[in-house]
C-alpha positions in Angstrom: 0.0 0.0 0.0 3.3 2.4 0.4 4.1 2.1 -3.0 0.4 2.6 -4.3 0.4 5.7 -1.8 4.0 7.2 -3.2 2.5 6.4 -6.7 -0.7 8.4 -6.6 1.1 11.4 -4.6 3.8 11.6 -7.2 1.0 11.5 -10.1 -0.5 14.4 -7.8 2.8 15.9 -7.9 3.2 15.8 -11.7 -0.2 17.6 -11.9 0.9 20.3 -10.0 4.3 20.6 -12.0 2.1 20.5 -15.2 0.0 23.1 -13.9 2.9 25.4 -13.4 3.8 24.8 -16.9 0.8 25.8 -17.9 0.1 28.8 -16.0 3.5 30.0 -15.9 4.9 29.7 -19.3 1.9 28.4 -21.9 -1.0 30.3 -20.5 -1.2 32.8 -23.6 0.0 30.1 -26.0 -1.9 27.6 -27.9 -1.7 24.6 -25.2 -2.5 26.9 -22.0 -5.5 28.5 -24.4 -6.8 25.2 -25.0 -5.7 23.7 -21.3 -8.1 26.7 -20.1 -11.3 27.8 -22.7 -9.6 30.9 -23.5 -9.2 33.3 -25.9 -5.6 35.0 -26.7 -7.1 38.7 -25.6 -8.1 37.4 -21.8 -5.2 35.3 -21.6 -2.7 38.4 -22.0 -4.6 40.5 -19.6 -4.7 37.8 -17.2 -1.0 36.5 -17.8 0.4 37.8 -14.9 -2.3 36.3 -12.4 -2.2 33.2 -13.8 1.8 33.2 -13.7 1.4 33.6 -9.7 -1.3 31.1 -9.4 1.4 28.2 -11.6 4.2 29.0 -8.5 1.5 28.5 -6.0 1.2 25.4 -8.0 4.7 24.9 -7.5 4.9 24.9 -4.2 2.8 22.2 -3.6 4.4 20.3 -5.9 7.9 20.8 -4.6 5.8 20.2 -0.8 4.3 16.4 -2.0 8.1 15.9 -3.8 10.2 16.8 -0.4 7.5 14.9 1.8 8.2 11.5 -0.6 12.2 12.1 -0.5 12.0 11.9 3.5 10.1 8.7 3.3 7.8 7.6 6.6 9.3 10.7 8.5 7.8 12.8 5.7 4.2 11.4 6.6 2.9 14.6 7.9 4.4 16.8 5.2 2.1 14.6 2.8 -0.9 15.0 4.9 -0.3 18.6 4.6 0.4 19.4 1.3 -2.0 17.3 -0.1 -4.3 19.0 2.3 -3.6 22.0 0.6 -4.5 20.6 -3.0 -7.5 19.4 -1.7 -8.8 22.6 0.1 -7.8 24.5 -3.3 -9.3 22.0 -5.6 -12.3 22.2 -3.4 -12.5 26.5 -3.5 -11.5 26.3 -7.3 -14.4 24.0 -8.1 -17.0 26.4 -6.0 -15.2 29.5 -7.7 -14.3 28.4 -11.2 -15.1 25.4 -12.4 -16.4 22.3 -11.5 -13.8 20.0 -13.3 -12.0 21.4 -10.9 -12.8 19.2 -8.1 -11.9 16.2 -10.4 -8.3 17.1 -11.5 -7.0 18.2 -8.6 -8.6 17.9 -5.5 -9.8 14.1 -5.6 -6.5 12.3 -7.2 -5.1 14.2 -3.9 -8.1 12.7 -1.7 -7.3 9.8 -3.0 -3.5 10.0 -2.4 -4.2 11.2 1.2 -6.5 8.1 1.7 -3.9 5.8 0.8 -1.7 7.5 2.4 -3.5 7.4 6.0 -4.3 3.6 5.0 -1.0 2.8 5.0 
């Protein structure tokens, strides 16, 4: 089950890193205008927002990678990070959209319940 548990929290991980990509660097271009239901006007006046949001994105990433490299003492660093993508999958589906809830927040309630089963 510790294996299954690292494997989903690195997916979740991945996400994150993707979703930096995205918001940091391809947000105006034709992947991150797809990625969002944009068009190349908003995306420009919104570039720099969505830039801060993708290091946000970041950090959790780089929280749920440094939690995994310190093994069973990094338990609680898993807990909360993935915490954290849950709570902001959660708000992002109440405040933007619904898919929301299913891409981030419950591959990271299902990492955290694997997590605790283990």
């Amino acid at each position: 089950m510790d294996l299954i548990a690292s494997i989903v929290i690195a997916m979740v991980a991945a996400l994150h890193i993707y979703f930096l990509v995205l918001e940091m660097f391809l947000w105006d271009k034709p992947a991150g205008l797809k990625a969002f239901g944009q068009k190349l006007e908003q995306a420009k006046a919104t570039k720099v927002l969505a830039a801060n949001q993708g290091l946000y994105n970041g950090f959790l990433a780089a929280g749920l990678i440094w939690g995994l490299l310190r093994g069973a003492d990094g338990t609680h660093i898993q807990v909360f990070f993935l915490g954290c993508v849950i709570v902001a999958g959660v708000f992002g589906a109440a405040t933007a959209s619904r898919k929301i809830l299913f891409i981030q927040a419950l591959p990271a309630a299902i990492g955290l319940g694997l997590l605790l089963l283990a």
